[in-house]
PyMOL Python script that loads the backbone (N, CA, C, O; Angstrom):
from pymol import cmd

cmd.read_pdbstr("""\
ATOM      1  N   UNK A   1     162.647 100.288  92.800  1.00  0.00           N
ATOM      2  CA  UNK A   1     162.993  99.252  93.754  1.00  0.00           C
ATOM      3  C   UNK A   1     163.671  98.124  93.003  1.00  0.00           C
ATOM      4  O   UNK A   1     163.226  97.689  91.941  1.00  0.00           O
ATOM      5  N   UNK A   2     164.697  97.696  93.556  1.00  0.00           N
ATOM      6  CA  UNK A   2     165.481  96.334  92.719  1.00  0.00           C
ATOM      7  C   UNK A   2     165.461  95.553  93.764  1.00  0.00           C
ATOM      8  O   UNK A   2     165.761  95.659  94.953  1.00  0.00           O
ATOM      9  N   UNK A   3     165.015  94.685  93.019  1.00  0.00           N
ATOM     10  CA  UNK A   3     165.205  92.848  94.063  1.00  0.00           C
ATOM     11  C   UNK A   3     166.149  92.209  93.529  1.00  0.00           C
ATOM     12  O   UNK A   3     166.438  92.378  92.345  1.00  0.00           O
ATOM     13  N   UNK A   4     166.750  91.413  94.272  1.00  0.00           N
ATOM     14  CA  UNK A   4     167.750  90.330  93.956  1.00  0.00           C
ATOM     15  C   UNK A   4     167.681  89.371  94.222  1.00  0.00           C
ATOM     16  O   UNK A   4     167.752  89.082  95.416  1.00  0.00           O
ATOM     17  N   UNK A   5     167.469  88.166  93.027  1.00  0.00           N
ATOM     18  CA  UNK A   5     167.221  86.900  93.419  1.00  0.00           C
ATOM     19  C   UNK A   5     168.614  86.029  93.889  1.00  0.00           C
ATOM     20  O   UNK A   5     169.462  85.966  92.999  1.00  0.00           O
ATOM     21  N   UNK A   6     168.878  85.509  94.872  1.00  0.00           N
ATOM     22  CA  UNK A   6     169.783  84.880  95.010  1.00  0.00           C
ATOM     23  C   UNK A   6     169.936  83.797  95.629  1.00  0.00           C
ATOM     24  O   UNK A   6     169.798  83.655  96.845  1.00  0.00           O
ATOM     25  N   UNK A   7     170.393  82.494  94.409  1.00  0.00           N
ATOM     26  CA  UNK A   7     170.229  81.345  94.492  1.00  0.00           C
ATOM     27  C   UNK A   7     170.949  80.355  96.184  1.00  0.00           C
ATOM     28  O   UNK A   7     171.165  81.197  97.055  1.00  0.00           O
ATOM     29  N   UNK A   8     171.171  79.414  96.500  1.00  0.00           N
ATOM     30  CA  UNK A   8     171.573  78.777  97.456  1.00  0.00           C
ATOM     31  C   UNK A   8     173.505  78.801  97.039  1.00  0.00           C
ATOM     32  O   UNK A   8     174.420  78.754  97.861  1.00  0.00           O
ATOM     33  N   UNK A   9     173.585  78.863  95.961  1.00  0.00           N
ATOM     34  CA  UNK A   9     175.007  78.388  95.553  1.00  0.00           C
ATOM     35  C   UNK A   9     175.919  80.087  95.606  1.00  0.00           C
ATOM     36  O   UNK A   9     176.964  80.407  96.173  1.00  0.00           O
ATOM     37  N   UNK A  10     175.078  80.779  94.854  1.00  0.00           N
ATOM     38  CA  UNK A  10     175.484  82.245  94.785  1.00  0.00           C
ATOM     39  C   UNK A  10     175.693  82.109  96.343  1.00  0.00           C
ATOM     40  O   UNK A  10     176.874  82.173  96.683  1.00  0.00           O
ATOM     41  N   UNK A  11     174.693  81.918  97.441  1.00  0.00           N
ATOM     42  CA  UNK A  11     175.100  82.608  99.135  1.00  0.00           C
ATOM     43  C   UNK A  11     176.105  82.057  99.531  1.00  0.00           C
ATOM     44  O   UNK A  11     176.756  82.529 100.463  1.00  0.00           O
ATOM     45  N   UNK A  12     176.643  80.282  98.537  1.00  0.00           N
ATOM     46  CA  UNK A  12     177.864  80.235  99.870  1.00  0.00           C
ATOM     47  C   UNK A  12     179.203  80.462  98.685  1.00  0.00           C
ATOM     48  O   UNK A  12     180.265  79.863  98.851  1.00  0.00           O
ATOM     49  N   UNK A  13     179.004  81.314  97.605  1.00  0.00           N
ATOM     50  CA  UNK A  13     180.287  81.617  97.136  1.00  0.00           C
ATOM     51  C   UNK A  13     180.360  83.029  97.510  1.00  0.00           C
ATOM     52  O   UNK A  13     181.452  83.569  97.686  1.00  0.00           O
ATOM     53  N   UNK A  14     179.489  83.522  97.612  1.00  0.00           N
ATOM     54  CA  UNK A  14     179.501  85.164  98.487  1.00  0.00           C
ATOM     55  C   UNK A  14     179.886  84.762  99.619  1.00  0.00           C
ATOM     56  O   UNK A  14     180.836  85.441 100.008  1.00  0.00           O
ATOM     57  N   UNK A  15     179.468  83.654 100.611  1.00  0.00           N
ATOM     58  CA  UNK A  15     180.066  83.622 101.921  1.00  0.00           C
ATOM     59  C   UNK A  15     181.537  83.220 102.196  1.00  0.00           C
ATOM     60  O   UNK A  15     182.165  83.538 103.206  1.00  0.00           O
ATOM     61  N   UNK A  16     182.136  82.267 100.867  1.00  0.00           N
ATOM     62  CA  UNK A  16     183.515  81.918 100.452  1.00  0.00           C
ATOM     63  C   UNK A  16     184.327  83.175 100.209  1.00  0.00           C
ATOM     64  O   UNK A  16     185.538  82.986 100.315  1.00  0.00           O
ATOM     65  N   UNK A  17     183.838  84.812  99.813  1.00  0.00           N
ATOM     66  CA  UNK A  17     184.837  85.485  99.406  1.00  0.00           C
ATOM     67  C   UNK A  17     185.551  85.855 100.250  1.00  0.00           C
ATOM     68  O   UNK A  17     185.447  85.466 101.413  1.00  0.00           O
ATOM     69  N   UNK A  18     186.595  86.841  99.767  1.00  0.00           N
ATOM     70  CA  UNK A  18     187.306  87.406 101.194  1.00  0.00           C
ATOM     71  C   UNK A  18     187.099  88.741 101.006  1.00  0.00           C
ATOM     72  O   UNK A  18     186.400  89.110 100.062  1.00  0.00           O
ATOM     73  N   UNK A  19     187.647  89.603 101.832  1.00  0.00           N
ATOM     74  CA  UNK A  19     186.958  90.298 102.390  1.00  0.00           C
ATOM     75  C   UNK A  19     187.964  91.715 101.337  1.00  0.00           C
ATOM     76  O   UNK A  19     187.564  92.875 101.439  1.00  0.00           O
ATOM     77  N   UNK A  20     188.707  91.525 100.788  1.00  0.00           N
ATOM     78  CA  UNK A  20     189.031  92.334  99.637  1.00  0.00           C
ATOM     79  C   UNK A  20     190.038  91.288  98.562  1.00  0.00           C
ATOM     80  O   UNK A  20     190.891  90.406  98.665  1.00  0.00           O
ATOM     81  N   UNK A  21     189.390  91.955  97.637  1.00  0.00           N
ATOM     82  CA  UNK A  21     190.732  91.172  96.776  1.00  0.00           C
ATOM     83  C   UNK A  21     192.026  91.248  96.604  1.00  0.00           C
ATOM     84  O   UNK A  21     192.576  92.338  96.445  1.00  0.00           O
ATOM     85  N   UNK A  22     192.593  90.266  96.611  1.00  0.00           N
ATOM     86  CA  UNK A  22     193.997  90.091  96.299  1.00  0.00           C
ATOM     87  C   UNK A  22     194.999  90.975  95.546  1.00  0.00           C
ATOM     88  O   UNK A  22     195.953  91.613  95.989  1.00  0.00           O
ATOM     89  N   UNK A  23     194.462  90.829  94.084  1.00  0.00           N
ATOM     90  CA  UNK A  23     194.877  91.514  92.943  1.00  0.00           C
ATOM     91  C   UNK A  23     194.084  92.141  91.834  1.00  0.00           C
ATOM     92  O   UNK A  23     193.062  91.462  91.931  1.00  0.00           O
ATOM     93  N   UNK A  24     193.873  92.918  90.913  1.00  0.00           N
ATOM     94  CA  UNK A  24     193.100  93.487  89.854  1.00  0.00           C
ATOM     95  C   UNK A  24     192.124  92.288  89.406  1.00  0.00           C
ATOM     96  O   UNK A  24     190.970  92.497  89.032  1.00  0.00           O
ATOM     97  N   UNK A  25     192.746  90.924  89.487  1.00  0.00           N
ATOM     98  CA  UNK A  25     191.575  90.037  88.555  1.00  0.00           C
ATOM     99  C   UNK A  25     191.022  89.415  89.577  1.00  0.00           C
ATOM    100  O   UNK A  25     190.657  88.343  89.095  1.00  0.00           O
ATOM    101  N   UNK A  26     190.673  89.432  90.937  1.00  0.00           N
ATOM    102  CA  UNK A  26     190.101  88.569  91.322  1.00  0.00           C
ATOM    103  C   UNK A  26     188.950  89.616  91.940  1.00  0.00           C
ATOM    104  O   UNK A  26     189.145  90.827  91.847  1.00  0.00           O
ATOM    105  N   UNK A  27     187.650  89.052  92.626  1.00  0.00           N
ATOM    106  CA  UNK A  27     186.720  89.845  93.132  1.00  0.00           C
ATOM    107  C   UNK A  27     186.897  89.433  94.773  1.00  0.00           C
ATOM    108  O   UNK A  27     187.112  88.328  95.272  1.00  0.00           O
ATOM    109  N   UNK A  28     186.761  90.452  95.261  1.00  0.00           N
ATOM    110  CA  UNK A  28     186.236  90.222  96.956  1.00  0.00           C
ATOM    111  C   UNK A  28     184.846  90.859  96.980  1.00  0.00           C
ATOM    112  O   UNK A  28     184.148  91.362  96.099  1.00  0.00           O
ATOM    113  N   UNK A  29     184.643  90.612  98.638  1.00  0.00           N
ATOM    114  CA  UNK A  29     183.210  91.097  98.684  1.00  0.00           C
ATOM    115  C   UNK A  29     183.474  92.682  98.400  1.00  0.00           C
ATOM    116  O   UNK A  29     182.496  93.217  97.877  1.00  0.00           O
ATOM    117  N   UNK A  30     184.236  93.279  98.557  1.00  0.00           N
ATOM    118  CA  UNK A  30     184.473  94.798  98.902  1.00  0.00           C
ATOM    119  C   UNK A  30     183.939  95.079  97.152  1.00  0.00           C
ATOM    120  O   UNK A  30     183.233  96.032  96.822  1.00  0.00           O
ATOM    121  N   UNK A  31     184.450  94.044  96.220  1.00  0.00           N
ATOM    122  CA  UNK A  31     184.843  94.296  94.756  1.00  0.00           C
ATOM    123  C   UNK A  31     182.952  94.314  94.386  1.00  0.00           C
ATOM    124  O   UNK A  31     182.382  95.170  93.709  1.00  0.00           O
ATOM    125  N   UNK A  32     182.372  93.238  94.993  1.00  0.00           N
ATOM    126  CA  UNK A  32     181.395  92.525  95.201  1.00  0.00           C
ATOM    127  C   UNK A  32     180.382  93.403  95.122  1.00  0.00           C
ATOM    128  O   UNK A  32     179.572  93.551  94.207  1.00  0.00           O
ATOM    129  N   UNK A  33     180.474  93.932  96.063  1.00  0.00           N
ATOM    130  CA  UNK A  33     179.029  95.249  96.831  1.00  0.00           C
ATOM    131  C   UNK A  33     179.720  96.562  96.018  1.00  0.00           C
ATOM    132  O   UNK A  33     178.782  97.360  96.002  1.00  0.00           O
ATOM    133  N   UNK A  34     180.888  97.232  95.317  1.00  0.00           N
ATOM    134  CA  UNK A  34     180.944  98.185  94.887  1.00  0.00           C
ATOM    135  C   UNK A  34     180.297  97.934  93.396  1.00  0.00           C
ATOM    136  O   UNK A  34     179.923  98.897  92.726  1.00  0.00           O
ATOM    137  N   UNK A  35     180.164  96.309  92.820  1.00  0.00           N
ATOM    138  CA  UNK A  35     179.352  96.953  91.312  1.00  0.00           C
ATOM    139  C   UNK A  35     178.274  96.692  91.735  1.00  0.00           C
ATOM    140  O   UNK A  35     177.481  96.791  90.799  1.00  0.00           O
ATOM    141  N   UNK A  36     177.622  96.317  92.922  1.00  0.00           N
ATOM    142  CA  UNK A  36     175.948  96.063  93.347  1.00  0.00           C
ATOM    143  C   UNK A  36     175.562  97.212  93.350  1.00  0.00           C
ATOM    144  O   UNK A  36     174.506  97.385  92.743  1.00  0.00           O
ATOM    145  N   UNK A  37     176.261  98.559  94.055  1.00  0.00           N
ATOM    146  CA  UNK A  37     175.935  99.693  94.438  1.00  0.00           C
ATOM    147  C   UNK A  37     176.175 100.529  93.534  1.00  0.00           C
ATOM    148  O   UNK A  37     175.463 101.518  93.359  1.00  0.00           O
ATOM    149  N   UNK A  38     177.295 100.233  92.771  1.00  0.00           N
ATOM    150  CA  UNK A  38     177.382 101.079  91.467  1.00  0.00           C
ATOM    151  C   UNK A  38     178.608 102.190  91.614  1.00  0.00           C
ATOM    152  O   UNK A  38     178.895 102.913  90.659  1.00  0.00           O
ATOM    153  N   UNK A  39     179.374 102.279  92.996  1.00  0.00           N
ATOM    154  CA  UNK A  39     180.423 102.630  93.191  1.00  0.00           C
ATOM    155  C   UNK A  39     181.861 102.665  92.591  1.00  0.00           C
ATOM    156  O   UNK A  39     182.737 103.530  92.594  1.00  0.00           O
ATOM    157  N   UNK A  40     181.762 101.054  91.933  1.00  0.00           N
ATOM    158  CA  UNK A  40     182.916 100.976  91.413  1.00  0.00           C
ATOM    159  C   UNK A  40     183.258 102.201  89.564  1.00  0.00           C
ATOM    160  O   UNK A  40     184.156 102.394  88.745  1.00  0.00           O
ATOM    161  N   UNK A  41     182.503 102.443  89.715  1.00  0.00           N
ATOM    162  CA  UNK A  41     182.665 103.519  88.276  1.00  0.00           C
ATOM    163  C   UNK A  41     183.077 105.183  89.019  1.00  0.00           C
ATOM    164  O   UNK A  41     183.207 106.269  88.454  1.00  0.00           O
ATOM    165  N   UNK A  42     183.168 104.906  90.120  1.00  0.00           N
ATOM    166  CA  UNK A  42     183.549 106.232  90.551  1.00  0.00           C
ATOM    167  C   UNK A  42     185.294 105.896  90.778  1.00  0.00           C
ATOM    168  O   UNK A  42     186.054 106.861  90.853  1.00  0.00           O
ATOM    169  N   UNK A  43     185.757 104.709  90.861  1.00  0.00           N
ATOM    170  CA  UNK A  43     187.300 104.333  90.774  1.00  0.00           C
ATOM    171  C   UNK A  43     188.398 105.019  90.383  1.00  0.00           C
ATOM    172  O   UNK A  43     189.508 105.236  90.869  1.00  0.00           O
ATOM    173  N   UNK A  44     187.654 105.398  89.091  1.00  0.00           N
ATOM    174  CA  UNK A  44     188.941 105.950  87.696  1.00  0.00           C
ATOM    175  C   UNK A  44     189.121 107.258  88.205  1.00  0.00           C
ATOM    176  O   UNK A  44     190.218 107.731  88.499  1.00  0.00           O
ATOM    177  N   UNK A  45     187.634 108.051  88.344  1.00  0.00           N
ATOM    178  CA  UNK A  45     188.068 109.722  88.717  1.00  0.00           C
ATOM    179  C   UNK A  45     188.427 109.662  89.925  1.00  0.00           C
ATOM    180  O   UNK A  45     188.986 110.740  90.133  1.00  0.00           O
ATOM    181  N   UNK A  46     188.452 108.923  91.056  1.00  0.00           N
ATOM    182  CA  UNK A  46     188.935 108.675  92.242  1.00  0.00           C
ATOM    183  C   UNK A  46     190.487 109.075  92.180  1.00  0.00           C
ATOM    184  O   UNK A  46     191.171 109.963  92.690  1.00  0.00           O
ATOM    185  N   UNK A  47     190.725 107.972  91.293  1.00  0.00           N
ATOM    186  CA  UNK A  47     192.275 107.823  91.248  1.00  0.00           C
ATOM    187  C   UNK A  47     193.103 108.566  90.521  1.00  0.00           C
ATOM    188  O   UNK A  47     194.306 108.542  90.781  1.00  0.00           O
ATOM    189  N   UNK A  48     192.524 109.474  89.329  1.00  0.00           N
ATOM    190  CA  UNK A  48     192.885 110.781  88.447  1.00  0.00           C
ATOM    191  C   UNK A  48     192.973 112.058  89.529  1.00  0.00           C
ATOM    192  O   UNK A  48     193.983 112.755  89.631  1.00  0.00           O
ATOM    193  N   UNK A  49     191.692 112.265  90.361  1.00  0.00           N
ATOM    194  CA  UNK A  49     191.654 113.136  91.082  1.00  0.00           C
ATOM    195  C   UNK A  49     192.964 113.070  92.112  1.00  0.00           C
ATOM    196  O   UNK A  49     193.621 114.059  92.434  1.00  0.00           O
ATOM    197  N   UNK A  50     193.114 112.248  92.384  1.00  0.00           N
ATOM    198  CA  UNK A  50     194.329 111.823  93.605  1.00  0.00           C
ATOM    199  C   UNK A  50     195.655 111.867  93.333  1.00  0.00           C
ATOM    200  O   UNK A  50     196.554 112.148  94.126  1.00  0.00           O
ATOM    201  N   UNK A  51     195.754 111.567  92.128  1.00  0.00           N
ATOM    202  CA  UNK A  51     196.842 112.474  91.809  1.00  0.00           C
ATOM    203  C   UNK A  51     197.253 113.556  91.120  1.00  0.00           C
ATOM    204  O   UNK A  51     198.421 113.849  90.868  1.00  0.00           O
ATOM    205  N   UNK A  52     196.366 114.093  90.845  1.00  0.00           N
ATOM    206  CA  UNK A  52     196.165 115.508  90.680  1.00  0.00           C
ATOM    207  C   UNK A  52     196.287 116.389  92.175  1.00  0.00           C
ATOM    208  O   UNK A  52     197.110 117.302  92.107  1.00  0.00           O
ATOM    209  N   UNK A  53     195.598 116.248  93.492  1.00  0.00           N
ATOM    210  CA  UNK A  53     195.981 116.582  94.612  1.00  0.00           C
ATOM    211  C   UNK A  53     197.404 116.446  95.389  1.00  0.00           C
ATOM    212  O   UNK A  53     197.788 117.014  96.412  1.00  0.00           O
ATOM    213  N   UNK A  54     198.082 115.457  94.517  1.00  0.00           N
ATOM    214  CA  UNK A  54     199.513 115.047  95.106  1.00  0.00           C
ATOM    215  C   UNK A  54     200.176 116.057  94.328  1.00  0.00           C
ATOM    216  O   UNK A  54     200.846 116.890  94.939  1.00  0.00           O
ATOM    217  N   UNK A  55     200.095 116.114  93.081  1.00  0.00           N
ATOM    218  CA  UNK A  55     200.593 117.654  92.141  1.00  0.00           C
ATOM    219  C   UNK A  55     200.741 118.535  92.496  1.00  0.00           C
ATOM    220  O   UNK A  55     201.771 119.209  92.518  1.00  0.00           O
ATOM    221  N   UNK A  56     198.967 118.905  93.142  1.00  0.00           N
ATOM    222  CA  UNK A  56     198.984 119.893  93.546  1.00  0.00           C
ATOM    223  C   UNK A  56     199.844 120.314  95.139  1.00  0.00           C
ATOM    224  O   UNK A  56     200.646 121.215  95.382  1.00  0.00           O
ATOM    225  N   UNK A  57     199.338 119.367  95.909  1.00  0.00           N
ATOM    226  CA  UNK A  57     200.574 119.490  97.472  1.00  0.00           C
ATOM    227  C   UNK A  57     201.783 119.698  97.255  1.00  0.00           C
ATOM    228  O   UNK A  57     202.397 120.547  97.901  1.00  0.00           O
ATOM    229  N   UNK A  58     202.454 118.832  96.136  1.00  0.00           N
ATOM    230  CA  UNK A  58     203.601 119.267  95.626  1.00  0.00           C
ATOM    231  C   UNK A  58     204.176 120.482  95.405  1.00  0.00           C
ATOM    232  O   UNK A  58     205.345 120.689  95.731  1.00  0.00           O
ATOM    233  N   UNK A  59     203.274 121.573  94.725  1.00  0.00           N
ATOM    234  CA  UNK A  59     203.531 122.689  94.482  1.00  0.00           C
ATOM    235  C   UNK A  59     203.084 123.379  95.127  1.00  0.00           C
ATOM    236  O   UNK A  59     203.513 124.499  94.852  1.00  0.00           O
ATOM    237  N   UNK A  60     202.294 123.404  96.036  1.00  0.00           N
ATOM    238  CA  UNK A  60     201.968 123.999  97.241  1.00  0.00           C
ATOM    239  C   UNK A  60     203.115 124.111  98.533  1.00  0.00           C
ATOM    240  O   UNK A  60     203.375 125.000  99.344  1.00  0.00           O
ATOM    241  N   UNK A  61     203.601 122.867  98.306  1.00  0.00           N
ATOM    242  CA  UNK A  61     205.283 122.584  99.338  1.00  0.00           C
ATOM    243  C   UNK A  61     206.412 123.411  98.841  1.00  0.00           C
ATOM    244  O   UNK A  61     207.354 123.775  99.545  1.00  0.00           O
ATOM    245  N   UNK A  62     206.245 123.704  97.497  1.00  0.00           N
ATOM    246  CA  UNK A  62     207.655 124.608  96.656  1.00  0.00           C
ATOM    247  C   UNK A  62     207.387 125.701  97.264  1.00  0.00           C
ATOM    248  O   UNK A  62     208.124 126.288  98.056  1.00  0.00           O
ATOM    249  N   UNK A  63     205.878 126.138  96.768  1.00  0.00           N
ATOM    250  CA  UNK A  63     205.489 127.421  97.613  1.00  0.00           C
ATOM    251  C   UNK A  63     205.558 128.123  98.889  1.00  0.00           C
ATOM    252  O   UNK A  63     205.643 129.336  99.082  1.00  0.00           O
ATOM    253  N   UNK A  64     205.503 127.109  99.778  1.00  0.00           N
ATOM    254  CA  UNK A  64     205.555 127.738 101.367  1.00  0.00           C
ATOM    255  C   UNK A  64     206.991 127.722 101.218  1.00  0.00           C
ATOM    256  O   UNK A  64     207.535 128.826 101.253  1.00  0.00           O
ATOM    257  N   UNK A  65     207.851 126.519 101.031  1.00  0.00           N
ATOM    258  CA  UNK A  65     209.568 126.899 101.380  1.00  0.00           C
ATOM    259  C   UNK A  65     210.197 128.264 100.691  1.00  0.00           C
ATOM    260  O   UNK A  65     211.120 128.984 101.073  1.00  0.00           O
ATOM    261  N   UNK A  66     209.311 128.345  99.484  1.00  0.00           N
ATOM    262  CA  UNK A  66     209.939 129.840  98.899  1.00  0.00           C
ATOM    263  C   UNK A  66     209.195 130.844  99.559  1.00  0.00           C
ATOM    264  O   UNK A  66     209.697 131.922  99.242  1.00  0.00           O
ATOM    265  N   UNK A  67     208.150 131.025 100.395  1.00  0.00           N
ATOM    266  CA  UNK A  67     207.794 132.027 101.188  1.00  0.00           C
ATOM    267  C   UNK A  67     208.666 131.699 102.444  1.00  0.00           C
ATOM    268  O   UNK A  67     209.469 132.612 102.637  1.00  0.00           O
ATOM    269  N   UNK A  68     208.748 130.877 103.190  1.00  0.00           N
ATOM    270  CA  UNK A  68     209.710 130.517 104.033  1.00  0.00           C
ATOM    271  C   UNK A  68     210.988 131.447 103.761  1.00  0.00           C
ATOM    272  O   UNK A  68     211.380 132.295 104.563  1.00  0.00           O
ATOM    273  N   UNK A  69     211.619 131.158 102.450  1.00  0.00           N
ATOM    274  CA  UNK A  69     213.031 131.652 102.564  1.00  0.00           C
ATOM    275  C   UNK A  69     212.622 133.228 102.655  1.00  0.00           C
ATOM    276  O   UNK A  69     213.184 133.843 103.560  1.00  0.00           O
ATOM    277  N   UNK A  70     211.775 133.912 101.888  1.00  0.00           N
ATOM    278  CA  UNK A  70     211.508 135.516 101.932  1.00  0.00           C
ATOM    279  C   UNK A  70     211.629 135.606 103.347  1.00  0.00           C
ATOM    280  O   UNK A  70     212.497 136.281 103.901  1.00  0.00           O
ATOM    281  N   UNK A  71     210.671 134.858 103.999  1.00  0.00           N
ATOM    282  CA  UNK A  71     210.255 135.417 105.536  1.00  0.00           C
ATOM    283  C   UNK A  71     211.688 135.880 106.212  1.00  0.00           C
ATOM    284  O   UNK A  71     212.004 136.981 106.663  1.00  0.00           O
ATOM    285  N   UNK A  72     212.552 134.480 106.111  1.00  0.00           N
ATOM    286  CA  UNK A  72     213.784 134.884 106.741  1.00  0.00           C
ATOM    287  C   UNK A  72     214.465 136.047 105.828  1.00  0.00           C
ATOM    288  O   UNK A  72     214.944 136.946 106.520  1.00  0.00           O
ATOM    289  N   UNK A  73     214.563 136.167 104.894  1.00  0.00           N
ATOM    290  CA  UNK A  73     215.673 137.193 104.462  1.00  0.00           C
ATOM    291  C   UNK A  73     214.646 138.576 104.706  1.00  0.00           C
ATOM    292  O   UNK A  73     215.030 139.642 104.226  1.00  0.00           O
ATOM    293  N   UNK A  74     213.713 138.545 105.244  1.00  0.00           N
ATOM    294  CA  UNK A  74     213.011 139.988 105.662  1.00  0.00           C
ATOM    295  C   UNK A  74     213.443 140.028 107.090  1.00  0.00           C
ATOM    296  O   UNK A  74     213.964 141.012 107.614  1.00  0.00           O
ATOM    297  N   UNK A  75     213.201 138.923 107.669  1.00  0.00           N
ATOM    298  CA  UNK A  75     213.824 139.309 108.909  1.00  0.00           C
ATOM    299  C   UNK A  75     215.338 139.381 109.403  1.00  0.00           C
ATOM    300  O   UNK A  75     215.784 139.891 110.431  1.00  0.00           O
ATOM    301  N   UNK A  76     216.174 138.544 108.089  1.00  0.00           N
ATOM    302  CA  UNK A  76     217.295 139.449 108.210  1.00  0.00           C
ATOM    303  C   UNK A  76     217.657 140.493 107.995  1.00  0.00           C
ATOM    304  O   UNK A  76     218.561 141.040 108.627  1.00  0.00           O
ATOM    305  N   UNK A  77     216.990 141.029 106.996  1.00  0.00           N
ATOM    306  CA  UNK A  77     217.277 142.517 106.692  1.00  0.00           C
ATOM    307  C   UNK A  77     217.088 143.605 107.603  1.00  0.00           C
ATOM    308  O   UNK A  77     217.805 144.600 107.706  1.00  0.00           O
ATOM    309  N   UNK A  78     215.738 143.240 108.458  1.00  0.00           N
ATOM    310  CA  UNK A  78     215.218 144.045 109.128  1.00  0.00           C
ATOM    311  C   UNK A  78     215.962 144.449 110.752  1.00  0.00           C
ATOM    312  O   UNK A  78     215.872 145.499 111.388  1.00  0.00           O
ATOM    313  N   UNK A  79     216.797 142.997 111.135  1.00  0.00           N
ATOM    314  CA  UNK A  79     217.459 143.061 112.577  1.00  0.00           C
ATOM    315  C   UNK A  79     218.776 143.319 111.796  1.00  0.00           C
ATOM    316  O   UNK A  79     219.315 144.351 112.197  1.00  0.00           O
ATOM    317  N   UNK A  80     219.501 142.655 110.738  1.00  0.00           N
ATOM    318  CA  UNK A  80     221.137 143.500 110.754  1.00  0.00           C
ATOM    319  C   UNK A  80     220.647 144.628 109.942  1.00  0.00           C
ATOM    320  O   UNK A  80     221.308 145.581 110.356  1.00  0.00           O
ATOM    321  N   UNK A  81     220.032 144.959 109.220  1.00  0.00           N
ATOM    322  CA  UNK A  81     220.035 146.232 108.684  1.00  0.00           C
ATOM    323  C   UNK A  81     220.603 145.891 106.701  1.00  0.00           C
ATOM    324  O   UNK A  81     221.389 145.108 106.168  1.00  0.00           O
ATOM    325  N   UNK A  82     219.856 146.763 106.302  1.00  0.00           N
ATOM    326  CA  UNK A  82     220.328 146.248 104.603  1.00  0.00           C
ATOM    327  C   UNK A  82     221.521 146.952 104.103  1.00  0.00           C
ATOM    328  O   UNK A  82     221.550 146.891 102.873  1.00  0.00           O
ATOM    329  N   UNK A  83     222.126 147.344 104.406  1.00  0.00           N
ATOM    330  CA  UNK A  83     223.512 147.754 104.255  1.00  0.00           C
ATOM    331  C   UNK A  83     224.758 146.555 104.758  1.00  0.00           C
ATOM    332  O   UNK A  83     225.785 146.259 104.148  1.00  0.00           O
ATOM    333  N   UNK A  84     224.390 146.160 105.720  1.00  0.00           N
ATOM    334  CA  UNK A  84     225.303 144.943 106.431  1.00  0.00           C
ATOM    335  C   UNK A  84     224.638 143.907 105.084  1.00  0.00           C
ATOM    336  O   UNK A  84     225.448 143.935 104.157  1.00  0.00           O
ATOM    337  N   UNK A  85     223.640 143.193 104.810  1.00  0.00           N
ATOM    338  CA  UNK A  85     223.208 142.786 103.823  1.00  0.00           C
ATOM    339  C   UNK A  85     223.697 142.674 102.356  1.00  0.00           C
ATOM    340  O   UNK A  85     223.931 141.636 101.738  1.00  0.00           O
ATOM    341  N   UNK A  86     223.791 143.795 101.979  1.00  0.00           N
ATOM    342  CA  UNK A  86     224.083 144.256 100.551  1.00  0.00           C
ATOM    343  C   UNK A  86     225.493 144.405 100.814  1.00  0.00           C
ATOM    344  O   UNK A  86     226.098 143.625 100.079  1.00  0.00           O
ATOM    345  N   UNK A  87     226.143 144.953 101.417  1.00  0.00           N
ATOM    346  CA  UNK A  87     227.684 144.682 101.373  1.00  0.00           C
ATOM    347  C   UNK A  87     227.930 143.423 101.481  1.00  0.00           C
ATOM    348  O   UNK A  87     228.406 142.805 100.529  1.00  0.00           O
ATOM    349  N   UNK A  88     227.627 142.788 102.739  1.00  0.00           N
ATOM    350  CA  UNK A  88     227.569 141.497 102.820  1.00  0.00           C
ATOM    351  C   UNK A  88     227.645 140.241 101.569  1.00  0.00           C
ATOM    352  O   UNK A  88     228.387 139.265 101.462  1.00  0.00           O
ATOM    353  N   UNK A  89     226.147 140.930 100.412  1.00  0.00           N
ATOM    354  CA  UNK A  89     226.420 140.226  99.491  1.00  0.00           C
ATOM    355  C   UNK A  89     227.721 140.250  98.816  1.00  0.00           C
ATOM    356  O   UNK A  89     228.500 139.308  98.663  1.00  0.00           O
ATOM    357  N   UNK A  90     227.878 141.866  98.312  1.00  0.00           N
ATOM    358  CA  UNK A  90     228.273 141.963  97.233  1.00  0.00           C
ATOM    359  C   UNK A  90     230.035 141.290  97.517  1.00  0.00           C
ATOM    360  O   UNK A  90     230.693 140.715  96.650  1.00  0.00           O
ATOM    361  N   UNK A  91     230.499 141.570  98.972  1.00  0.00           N
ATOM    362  CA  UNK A  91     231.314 141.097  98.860  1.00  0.00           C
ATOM    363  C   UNK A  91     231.684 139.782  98.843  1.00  0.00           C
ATOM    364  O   UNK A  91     232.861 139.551  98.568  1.00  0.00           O
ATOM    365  N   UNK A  92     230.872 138.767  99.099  1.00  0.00           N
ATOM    366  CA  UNK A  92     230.705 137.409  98.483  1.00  0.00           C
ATOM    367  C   UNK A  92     231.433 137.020  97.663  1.00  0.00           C
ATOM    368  O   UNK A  92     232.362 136.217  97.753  1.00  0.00           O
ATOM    369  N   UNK A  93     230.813 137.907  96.314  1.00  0.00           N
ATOM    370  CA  UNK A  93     231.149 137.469  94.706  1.00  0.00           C
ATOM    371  C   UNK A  93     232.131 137.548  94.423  1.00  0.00           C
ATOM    372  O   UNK A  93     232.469 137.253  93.276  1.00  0.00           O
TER     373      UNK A  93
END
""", "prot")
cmd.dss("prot")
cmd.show_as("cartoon", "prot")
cmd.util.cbc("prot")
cmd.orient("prot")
């Protein structure tokens, strides 16, 4: 069990904060109650993890558009036929 003593002056600079902080150096209450609770040490892997998931969506997005393009060139192959296809290419080049 933890108690917290808290003086008359501490309640009205806790009641003075705002309600998040501004910038990295200042505290809000949000800043306030995350080292009371002990939350704020979960921050760093918060923010490692998060972009590691953006990485990963990233390459997850390469992935579907390159299954995307297969899908269509199967279903082109399959309605003109792979001969219309392969000529098709070759005469391209």
């Amino acid at each position: 069990m933890v108690v917290f003593i808290v003086t008359q002056g501490e309640v009205e600079q806790i009641a003075m904060m705002k309600a998040k902080a501004v910038n990295e150096h200042e505290d809000g209450m949000l800043e306030f109650l995350e080292d009371i609770i002990g939350s704020s040490r979960y921050q760093q892997p918060i923010t490692i993890l998060s972009h590691r998931v953006e990485e990963i969506n990233e390459l997850r997005s390469e992935k579907v558009l390159l299954l995307l393009l297969v899908v269509v060139v199967v279903v082109v192959v399959v309605v003109v036929g792979p001969e219309v296809v392969v000529t098709t290419y070759y005469c391209s080049l």
